[in-house]
Rosetta silent file (secondary structure, phi, psi, omega in degrees, C-alpha in Angstrom):
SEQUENCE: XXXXXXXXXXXXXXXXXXXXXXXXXXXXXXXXXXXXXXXXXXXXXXXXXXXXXXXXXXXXXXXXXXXXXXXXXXXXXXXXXXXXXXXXXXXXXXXXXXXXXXXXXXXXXXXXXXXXXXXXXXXXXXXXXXXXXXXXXXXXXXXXXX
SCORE:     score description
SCORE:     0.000 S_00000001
   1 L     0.000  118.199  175.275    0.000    0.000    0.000 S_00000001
   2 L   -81.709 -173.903 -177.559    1.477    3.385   -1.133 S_00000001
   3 L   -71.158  -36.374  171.094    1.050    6.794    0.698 S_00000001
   4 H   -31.226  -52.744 -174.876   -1.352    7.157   -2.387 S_00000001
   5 H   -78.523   -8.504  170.797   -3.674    4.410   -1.242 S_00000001
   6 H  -111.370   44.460 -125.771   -4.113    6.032    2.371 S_00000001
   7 L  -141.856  105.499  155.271   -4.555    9.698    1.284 S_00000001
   8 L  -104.839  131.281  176.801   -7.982   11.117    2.442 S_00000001
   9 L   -84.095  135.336 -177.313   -8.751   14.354    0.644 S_00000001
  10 L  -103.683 -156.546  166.825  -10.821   16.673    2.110 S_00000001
  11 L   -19.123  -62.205 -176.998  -12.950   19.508    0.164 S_00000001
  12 L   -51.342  -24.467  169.378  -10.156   21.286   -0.220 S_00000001
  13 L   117.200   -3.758 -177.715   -8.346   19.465   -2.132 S_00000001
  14 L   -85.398 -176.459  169.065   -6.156   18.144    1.337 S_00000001
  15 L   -93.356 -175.869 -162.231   -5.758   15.833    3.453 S_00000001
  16 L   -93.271  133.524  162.278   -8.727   15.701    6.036 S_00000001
  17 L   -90.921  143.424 -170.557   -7.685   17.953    9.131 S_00000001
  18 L  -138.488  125.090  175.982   -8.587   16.771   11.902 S_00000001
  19 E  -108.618  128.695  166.829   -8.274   18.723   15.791 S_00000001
  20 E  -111.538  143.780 -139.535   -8.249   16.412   18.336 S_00000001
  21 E  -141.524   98.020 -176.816   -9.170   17.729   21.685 S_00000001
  22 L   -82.637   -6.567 -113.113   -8.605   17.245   25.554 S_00000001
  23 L   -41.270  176.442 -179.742  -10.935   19.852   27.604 S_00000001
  24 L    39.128 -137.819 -152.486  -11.193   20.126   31.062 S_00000001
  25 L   -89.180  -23.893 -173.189   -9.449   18.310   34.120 S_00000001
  26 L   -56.510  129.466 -171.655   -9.007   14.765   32.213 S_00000001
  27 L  -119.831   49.539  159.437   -5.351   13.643   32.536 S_00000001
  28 L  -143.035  129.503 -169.228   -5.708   10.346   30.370 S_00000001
  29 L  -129.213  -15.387 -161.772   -4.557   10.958   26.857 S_00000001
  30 H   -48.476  -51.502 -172.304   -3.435    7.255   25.988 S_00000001
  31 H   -67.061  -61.820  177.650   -6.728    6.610   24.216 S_00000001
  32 H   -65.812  -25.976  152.109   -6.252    9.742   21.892 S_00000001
  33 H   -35.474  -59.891 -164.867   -2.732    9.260   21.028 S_00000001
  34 H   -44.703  -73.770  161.347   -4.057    6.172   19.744 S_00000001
  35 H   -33.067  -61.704 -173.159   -6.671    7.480   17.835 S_00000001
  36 H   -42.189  -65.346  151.183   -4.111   10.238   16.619 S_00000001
  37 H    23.768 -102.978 -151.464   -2.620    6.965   15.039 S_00000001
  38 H   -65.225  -31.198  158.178   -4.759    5.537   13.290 S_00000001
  39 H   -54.117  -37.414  169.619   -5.828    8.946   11.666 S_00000001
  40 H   -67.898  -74.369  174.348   -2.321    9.618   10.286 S_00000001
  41 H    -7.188  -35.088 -149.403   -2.673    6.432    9.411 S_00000001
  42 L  -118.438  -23.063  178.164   -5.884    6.665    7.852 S_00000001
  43 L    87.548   20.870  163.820   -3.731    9.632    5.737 S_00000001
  44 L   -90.086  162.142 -171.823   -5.332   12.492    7.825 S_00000001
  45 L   -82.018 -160.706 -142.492   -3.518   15.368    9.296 S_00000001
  46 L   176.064  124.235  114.960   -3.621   15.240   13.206 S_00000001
  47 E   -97.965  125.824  177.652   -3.480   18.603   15.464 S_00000001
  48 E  -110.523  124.346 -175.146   -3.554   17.627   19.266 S_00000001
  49 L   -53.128  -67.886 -121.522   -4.586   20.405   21.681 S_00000001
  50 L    81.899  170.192 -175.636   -2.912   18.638   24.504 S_00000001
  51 L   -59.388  142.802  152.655   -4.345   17.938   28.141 S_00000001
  52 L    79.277   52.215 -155.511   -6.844   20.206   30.249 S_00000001
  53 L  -113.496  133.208 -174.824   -7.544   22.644   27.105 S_00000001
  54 L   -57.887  174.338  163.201  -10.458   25.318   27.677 S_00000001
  55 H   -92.672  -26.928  168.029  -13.197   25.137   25.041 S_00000001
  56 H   -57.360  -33.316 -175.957  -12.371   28.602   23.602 S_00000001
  57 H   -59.133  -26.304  176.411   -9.074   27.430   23.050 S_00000001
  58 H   -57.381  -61.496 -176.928  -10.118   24.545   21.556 S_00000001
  59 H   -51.323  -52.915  178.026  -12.498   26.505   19.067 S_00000001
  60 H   -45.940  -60.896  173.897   -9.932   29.103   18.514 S_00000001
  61 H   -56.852  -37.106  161.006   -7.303   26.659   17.624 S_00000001
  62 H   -72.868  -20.279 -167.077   -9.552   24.905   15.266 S_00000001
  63 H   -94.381  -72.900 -147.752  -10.811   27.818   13.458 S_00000001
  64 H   -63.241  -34.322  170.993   -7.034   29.316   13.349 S_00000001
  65 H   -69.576  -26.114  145.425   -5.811   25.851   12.094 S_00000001
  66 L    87.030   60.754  175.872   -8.645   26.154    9.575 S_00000001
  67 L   -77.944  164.061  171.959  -10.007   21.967   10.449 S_00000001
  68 L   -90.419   -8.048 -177.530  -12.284   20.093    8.786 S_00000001
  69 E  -161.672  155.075  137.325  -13.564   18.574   12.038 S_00000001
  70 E   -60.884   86.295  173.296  -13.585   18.500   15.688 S_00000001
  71 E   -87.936  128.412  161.849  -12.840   15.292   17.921 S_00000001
  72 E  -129.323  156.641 -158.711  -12.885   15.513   21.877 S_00000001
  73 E  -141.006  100.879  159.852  -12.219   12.669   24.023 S_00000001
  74 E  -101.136  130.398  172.666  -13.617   13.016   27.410 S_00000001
  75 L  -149.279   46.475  177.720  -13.492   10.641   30.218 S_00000001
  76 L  -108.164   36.024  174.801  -13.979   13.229   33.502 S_00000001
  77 L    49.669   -2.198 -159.310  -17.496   12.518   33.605 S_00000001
  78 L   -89.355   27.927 -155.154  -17.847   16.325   33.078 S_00000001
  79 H   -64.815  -47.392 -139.760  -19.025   15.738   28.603 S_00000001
  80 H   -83.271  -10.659  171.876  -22.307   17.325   29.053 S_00000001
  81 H   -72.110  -55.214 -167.794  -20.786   20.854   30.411 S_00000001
  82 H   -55.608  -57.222 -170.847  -17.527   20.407   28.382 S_00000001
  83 H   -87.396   24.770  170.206  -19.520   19.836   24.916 S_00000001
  84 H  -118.393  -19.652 -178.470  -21.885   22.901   25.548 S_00000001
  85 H   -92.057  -35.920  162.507  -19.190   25.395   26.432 S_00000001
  86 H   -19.542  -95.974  159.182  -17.889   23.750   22.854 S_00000001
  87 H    -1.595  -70.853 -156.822  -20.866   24.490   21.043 S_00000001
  88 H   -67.895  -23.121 -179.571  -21.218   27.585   22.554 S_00000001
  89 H   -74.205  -36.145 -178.391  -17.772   28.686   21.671 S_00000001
  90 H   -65.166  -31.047 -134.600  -18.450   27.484   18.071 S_00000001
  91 H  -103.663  -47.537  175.301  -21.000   29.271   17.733 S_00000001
  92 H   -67.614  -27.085  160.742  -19.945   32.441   18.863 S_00000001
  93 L   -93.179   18.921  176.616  -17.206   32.332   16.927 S_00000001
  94 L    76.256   38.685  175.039  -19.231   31.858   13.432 S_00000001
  95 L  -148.015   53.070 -162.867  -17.961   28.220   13.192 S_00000001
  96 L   -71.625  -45.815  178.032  -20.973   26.230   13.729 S_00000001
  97 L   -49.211  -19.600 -172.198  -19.812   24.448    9.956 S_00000001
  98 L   -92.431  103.860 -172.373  -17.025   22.852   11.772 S_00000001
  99 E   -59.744  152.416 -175.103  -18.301   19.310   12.656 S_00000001
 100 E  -157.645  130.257 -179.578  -17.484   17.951   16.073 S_00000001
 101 E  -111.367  160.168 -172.493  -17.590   14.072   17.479 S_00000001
 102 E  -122.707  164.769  171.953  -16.939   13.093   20.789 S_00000001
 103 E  -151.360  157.751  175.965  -15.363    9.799   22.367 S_00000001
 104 E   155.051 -175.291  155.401  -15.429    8.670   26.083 S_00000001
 105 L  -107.216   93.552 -151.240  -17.163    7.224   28.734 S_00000001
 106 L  -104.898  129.265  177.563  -20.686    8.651   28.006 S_00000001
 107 L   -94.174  141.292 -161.472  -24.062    7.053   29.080 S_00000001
 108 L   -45.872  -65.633 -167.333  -26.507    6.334   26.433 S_00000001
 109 L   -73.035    1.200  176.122  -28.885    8.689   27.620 S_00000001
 110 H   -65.709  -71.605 -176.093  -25.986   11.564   27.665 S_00000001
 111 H   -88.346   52.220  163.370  -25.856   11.120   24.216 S_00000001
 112 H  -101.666  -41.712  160.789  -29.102   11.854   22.794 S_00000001
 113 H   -82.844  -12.937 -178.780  -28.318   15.057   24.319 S_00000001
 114 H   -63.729  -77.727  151.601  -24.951   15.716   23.454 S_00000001
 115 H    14.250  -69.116 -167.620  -26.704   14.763   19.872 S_00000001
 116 H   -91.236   10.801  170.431  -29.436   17.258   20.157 S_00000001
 117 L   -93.032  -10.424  168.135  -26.714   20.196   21.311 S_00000001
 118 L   114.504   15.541 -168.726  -25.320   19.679   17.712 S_00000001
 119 L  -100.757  140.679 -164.696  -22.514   17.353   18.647 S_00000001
 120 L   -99.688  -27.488  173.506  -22.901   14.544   15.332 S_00000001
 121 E  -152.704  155.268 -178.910  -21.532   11.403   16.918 S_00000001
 122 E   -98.126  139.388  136.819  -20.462    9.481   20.176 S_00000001
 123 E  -131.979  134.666 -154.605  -18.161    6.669   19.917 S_00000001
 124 L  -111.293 -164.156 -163.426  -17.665    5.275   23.418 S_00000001
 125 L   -77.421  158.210  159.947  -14.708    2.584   24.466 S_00000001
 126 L   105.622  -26.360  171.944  -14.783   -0.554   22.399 S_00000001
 127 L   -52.339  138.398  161.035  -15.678    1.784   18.958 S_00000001
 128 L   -60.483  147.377  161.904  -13.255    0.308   16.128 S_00000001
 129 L   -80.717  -18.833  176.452  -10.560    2.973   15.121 S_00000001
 130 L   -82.395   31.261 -168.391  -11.517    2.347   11.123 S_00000001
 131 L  -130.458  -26.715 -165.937  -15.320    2.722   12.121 S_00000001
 132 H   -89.762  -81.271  163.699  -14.136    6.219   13.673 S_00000001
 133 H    -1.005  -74.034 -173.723  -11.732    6.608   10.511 S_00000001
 134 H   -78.678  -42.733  151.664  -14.385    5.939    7.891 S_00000001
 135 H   -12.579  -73.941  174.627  -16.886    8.207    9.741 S_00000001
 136 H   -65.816  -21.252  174.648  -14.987   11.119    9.227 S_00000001
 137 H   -51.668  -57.343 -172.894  -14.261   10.082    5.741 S_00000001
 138 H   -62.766  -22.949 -168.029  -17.941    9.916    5.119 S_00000001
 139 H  -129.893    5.443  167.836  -18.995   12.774    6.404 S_00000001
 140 H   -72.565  -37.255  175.091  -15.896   15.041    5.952 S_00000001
 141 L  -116.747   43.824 -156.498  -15.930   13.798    2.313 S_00000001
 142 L   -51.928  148.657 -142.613  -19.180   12.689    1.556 S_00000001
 143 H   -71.525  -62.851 -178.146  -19.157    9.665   -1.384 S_00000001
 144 H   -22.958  -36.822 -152.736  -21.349   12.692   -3.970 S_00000001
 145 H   -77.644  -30.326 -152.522  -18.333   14.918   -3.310 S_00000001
 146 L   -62.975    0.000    0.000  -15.905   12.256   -4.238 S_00000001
């Protein structure tokens, strides 16, 4: 398999950017290295906030990196505060257009609201990394656009 054969393109003509995202007090990053992985992997570009990261910063940093998506990986129990100060940051900053998925340890009925706050998908532990992978393919790069 060449670098050819992993390549995901976004819109743009790019590879798919991708921000990955710690907020708040959570000091376990192990799972999103991983992830960071399999996205380079996957032929996407990778920006990692690092640990404890505010949600403007987050938003800022995605908008100034100019991503095609939003990942955050929570596992403080804190997701439904954490992805609303997101939102809300997104929002205020015009950049509602920027899609944003979550990972963690999130209870089923969390996310039906995380869901209806505009967040597009959960994947909780046990999610495949190509099921996360081809997600963002699909919806960064939908098959019409291709």
């Amino acid at each position: 398999m060449t670098a050819a054969d992993t390549d995901t393109t976004s819109r743009r003509g790019n590879r798919i950017r991708v921000l990955l995202a710690k907020p708040g007090l959570d000091g376990h990053d192990r799972g999103v290295k991983v992830l960071a992985h399999a996205m380079r992997d996957a032929g996407m570009e990778v920006i990692y906030t690092g640990l404890r990261q505010p949600a403007a910063a987050i938003v800022a940093m995605a908008v100034q990196e100019d991503v095609d998506i939003i990942c955050v990986s929570i596992l403080s129990g804190a997701h439904n505060i954490l992805f609303e100060q997101i939102m809300a940051s997104l929002k205020d900053a015009g950049a509602l257009d920027i899609p944003v998925l979550g990972g963690g340890v999130i209870p089923q009925q969390d996310i039906v609201t995380l869901k209806e706050m505009g967040v597009r998908e959960i994947f909780t532990p046990g999610a495949r990394l190509d099921e996360i992978t081809d997600y963002i393919e699909n919806l960064v790069w939908p098959d019409d656009e291709a």
